[in-house]
N, C-alpha and C positions, 0 to 999 in steps of 0.2 A: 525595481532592483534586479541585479541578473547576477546569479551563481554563477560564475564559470564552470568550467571542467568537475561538477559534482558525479561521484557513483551513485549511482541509483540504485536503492534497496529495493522498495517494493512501487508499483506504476500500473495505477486503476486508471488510464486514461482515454483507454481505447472503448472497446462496447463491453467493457465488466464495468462501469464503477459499482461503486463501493457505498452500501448503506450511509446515510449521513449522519451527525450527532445525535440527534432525535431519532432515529431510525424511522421517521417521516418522510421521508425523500433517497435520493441517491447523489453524492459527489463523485466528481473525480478528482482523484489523490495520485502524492505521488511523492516516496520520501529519500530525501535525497543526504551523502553521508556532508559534515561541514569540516572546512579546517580552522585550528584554533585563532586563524587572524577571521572567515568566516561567522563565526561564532559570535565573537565580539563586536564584530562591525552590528549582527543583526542584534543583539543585546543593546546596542545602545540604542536602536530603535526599537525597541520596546518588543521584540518577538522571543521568547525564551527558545531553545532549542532543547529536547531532549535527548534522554542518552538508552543507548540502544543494550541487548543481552553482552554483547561483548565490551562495554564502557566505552563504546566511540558517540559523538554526537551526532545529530541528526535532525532534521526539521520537516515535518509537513507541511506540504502545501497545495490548498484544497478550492475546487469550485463548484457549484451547484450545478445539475442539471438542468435545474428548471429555476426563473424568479422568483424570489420568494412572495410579490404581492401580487402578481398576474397568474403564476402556475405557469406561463408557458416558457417551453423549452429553448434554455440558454444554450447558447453556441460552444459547442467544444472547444477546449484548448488548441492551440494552432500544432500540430507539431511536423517537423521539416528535420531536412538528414543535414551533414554537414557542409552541403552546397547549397541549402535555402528551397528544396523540393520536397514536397510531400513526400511526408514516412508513415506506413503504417504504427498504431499507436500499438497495436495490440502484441507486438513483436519487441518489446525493449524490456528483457532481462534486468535482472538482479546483475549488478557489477556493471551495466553499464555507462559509459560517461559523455555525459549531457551538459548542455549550456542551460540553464532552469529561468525564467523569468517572473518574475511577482511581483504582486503590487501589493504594498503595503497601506493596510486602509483600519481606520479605527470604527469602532462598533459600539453602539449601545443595544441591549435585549433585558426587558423584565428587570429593570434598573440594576442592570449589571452594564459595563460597560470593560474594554479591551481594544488590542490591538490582534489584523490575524494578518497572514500572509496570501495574496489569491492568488493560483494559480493561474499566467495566463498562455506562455508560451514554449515547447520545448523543443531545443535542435538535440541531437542525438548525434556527438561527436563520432562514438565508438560503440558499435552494435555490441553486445552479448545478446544472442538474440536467446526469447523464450518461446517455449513450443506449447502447447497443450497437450500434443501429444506426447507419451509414457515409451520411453524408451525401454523401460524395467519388464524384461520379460518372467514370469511366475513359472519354478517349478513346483508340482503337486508331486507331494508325495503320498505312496497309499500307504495310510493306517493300520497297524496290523488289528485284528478285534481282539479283543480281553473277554475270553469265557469265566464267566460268574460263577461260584457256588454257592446252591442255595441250601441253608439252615435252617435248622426245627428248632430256634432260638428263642422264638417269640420274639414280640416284641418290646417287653419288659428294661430290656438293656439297652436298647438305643442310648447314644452317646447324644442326642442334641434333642 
């Protein structure tokens, strides 16, 4: 299934992912905002979306690092710019708008069973790009000191 033109809020895709539900492993995530025809299409196939601090909705969609019965390491999500070339992962902002690709696939674990959404592929319409580095320069200001005086009070009165 392919989100079109979704904003991107937050995108562990590149070399941070993101602890995984067990905090056993590592996924890559990547949560992307829905519109309310979005919404309802994935609703009916069985993906709830959730809704975000400001009441917009929102959907994760997540892949493993590594197989879960081999251990070894799974192939990262593809991700390409809006001509079909490789994009750096690690560069895609908050705000920006991406073509999202999943695959929907149903799950049993520990006689629970569901549906989840896997992440498998993302183009990056419109950069916002993010930086690691701290734009935010710090001014220090000096403290002036506070001279104390000391009392012949005992210690009898202490308040705590």
């Amino acid at each position: 299934m392919l989100l079109k033109n979704v904003k991107v809020m937050w995108s562990k895709i590149g070399s941070n992912p993101d602890s995984n539900y067990n905090e056993d492993g590592h996924e890559w995530t990547i949560d992307c905002l829905l519109s309310p025809e979005q919404v309802a299409e994935l609703s009916d196939k069985g993906i709830e979306s959730k809704i975000d601090p400001e009441g917009k909705a929102f959907v994760r969609l997540k892949r493993p690092t590594t197989y879960a019965k081999s251990g070894d390491p799974m192939p990262a999500p593809k991700v390409v710019d809006a001509y079909g070339q490789p994009h750096n992962p690690d560069n895609i902002g908050n705000e920006s708008v991406c073509n999202v690709q999943g695959r929907i696939r149903e799950w049993e674990y520990k006689k629970k069973a569901g549906v989840s959404f896997d992440l498998v592929a993302v183009q990056v319409m419109e950069l916002n790009e993010y930086s690691s580095e701290s734009s935010v320069e710090f001014e220090y200001v000096e403290r002036k000191e506070v001279e104390l005086a000391a009392t012949d009070d005992g210690d009898e009165n202490i308040p705590f």
